[in-house]
C-alpha positions as CSV (number, residue, x, y, z in Angstrom):
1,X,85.1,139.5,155.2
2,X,86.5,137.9,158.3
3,X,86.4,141.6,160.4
4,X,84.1,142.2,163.6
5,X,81.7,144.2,162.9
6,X,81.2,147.8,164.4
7,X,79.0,149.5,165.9
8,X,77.3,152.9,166.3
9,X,76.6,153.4,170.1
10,X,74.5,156.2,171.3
11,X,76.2,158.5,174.1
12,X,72.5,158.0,176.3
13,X,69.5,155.6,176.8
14,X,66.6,156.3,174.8
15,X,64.0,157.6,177.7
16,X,60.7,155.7,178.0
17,X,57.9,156.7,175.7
18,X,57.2,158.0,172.1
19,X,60.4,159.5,170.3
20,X,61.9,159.6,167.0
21,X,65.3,157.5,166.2
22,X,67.1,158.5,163.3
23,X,70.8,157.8,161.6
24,X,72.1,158.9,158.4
25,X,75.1,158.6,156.5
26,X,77.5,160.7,154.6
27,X,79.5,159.2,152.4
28,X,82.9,160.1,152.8
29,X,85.2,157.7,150.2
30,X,84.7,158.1,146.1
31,X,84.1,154.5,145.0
32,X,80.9,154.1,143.4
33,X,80.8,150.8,146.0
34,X,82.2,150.1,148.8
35,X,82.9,153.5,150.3
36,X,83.2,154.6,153.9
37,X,81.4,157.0,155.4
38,X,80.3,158.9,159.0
39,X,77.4,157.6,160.5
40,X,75.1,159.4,162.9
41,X,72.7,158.4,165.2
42,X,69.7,160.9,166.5
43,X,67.2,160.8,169.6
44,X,64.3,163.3,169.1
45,X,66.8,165.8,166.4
46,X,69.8,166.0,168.9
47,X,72.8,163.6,167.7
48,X,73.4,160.8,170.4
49,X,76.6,159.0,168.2
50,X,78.6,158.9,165.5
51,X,81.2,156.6,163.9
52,X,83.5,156.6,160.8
53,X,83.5,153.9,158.8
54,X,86.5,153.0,156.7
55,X,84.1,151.4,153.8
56,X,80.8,149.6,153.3
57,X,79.5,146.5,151.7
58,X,81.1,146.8,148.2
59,X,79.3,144.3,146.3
60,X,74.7,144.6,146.3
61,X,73.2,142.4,148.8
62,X,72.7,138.9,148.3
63,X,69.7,137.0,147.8
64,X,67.4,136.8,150.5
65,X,68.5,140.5,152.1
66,X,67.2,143.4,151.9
67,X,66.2,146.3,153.9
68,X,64.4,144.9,157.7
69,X,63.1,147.3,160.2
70,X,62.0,145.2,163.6
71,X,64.3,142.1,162.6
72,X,66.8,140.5,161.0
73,X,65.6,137.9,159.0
74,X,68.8,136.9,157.0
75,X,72.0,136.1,158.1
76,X,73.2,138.3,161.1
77,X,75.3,141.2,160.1
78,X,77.8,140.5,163.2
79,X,78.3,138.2,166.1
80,X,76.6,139.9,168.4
81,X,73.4,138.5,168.3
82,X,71.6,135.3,166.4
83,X,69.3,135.8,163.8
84,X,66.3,136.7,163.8
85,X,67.0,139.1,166.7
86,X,63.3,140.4,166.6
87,X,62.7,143.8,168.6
88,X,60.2,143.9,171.1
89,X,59.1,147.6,171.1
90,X,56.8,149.2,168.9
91,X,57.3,150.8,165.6
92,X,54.9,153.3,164.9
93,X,56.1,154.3,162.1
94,X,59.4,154.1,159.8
95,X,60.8,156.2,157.1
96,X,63.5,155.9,154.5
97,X,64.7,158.7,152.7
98,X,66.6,159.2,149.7
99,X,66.5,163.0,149.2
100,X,69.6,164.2,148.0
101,X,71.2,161.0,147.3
102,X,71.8,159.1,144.1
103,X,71.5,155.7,144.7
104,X,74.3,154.0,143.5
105,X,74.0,151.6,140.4
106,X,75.8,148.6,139.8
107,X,76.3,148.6,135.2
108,X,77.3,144.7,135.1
109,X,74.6,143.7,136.6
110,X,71.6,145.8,135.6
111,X,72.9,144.8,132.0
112,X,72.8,140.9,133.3
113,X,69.0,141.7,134.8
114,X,68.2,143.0,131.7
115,X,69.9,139.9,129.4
116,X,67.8,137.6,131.5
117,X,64.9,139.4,130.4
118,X,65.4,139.1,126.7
């Protein structure tokens, strides 16, 4: 893609101790792929960031990606660090939710998935 990669800063540190991180994004554009968004970040429910993005990956992950929590274990999504970039806190827990949001499909090739299968 040949563009730097941005981020999402938070407007504070994340205090010491036990808290819940969140983001979430709200689609903004009307491709099926490849649309941008506004991305949020949260500290314990109070929004600590947000961003626009003009548009997202358009095309499904490759092989070898998919969602990492802790790590990146794949090729680095930017410059700004080397893969596998492993964090050295503690995850007590993570969550990924859906609710409310039809995941977007990709026709072509669920039909070539499905071809493969025949």
């Amino acid at each position: 893609l040949g563009r730097r990669m941005q981020t999402v800063e938070s407007d504070r540190a994340v205090p010491a101790g036990h808290h819940l991180l969140a983001s979430s994004f709200e689609k903004t554009g009307q491709q099926p792929f490849g649309a941008g968004g506004t991305v949020r970040l949260f500290i314990d429910g109070e929004q600590a960031g947000e961003m626009t993005l003009p548009f997202t990956i358009p095309v499904l992950a490759g092989a070898g990606e998919s969602l990492q929590v802790g790590c990146d274990v794949g090729a680095p999504v930017t410059e700004e660090y080397r893969a596998p970039f492993r964090f050295s806190g503690t995850l007590h827990r993570v969550v990924v939710d859906l609710r409310g949001h039809e995941p977007p499909r990709d026709l072509e090739q669920e039909a070539v998935v499905e071809m493969a299968r025949q």
